[in-house]
N, C-alpha and C positions, 0 to 999 in steps of 0.2 A: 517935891516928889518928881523924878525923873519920869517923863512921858514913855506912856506905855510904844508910840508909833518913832520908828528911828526915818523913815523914810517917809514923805508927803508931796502928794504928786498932784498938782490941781490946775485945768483946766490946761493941759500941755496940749502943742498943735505943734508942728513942722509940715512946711510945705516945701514941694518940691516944683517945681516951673507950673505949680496953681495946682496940681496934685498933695492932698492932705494924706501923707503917710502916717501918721497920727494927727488924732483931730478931737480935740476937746477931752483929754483925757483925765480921769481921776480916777487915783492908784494909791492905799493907805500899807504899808507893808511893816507889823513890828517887831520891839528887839527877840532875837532869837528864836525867828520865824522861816521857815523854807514853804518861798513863795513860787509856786512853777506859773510859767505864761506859758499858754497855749493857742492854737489859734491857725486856721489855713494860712498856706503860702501867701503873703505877701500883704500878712494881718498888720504888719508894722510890727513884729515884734525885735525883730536884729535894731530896729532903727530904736527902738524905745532904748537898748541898752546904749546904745550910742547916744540919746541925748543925755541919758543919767550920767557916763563917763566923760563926756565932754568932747567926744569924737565930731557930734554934730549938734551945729546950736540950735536951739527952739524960738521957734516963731513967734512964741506967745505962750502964756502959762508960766507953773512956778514948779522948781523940782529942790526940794527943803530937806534935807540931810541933818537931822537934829534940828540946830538952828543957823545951819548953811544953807544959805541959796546957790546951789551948784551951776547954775545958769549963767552966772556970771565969773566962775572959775574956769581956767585953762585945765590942759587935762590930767597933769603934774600936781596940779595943786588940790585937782579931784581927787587923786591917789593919796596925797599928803593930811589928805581929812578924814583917809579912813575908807574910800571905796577900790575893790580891787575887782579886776575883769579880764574874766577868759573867755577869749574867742575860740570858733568852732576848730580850726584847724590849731594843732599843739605848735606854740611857739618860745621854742628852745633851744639853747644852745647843744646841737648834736655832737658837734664836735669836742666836748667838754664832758667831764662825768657829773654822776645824778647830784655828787658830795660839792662839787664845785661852782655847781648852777643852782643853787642853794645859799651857797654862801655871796655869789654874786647877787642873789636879789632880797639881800638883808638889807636894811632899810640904808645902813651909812653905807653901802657899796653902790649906791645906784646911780649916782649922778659922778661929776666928773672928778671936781672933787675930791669926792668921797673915797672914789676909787682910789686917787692915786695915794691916800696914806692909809687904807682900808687895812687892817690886821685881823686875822683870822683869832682873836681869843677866845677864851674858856665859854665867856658868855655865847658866843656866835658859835662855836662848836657847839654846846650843848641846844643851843637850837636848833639846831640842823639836825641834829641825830632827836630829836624829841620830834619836828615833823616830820622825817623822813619815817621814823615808826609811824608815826600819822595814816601816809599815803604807800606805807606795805615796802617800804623800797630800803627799810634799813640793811637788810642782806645786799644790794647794790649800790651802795655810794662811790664803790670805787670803777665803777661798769661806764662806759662812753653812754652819754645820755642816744649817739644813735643807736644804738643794740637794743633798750628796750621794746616791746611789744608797744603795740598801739595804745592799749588801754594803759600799761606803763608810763607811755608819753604823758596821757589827760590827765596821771597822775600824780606826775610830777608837777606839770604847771601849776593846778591846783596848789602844790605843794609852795612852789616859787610867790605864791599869793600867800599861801599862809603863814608865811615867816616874816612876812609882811604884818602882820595880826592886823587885815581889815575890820570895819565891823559890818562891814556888807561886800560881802562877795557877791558876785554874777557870775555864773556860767551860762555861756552858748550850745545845748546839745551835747553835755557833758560824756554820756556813754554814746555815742553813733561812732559804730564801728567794733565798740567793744562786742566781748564772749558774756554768754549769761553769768560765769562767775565774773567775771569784772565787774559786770553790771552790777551785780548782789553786792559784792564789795565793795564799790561805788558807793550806792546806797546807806550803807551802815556808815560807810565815811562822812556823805553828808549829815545823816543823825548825831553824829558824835559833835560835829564841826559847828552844827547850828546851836547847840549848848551858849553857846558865847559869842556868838553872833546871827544876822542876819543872813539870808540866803537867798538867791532869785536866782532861778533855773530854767531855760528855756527848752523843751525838751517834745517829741515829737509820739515816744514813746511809753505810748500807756501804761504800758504794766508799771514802766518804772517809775511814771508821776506817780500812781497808786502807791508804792513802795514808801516814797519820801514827801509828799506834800503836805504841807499843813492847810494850806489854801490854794486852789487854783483861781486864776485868772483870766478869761477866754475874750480873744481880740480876735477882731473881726474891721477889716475895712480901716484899721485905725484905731476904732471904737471900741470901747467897754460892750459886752455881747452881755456874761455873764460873770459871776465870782462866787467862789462859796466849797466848800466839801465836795471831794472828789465824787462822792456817789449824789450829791445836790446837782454837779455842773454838768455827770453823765446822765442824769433824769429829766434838764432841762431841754426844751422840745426844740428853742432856739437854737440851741446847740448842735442836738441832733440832727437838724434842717442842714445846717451851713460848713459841721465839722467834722463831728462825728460820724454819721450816716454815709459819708463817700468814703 
């Protein structure tokens, strides 16, 4: 029987020159779950996604992907197991269209390679046009990815990950900067999307955790504060003290 938990995060610590920017963490996240982290400026949470993705190594503790120890993967081959990750700021090729930066980040166009005998066929079109309806943009494939709108941009990348078919995506602050319809659209996208995979979302904006979480997660100092149902983690008093309440 396949384990219900795709992701296992046990006793993680990184330090920084004797500063614990996470510190003693345990984190259980499972399949086809949209898990938001929450947590004041400078809770550790950009650095947690960075040691899951392999941006930056950990000090100590274990980060179990199935039955991957990610700790010991470079960051290539975190990608190549299945984890995909978008930072705060959309990073894309502008100068290229929506159709095009699409088919550059299908799994055999990525490396060097791959590229150079990369063929656009039936199967690689027909993906591209299946997530481009995804992430709203099938009316734009032929559009310079720099003319899209902001919220456009978030939704693209997303998109450049899911043609990827992670089974755990990460996003960084996915709608900041977007319009309340973005946001709402947003939204429904990650519903759709978390079907079939896992999700972790780091996000600043209440209403829109409310919208999408199945669980939150609230960092504090590094540390596990609290976790549980959106209306569990706004009732909690610790929360309130340290997060919520400013």
């Amino acid at each position: 029987m396949t384990s219900p938990i795709l992701l296992a995060i046990e006793d993680l610590t990184v330090s920084f020159d004797g500063f614990k920017a996470v510190d003693g963490l345990n984190l259980y996240v499972e399949r086809n779950e949209v898990r938001v982290v929450i947590g004041p400026n400078g809770a550790g949470k950009t650095t947690l996604l960075d040691l899951i993705c392999g941006k930056t190594k950990a000090s100590a503790g274990s980060i179990k992907f199935k039955d991957t120890e990610l700790t010991r993967l470079v960051e290539h081959d975190i990608v190549k197991a299945g984890v995909g990750r978008k930072f705060q700021t959309p990073s894309i090729y502008e100068n290229l269209t929506v159709r095009e930066n699409l088919e550059l980040s299908y799994p055999k166009g990525r490396n060097v390679f791959g590229s150079l005998f990369f063929k656009v066929t039936d199967e690689v079109n027909a993906r591209v046009l299946a997530v481009a309806e995804d992430i709203f943009l099938s009316d734009r494939l032929d559009t310079s990815a720099g003319l899209l709108s902001h919220g456009q941009k978030q939704w693209l990348e997303i998109g450049m990950l899911l043609i990827q078919d992670p089974e755990l995506l990460m996003l960084d602050e996915p709608v900041a900067g977007m319009s309340v319809s973005e946001r709402e659209a947003t939204a429904e996208l990650l519903g759709r999307i978390s079907q079939n995979r896992s999700v972790i979302v780091i996000e600043h904006d209440m209403d829109f955790v409310k919208d999408i979480a199945h669980r939150v997660t609230v960092l504090h100092q590094g540390r596990l504060l609290a976790e549980g149902k959106m209306d569990e983690v706004q009732a909690n008093e610790k929360v309130i003290e340290v997060y919520l309440g400013h």
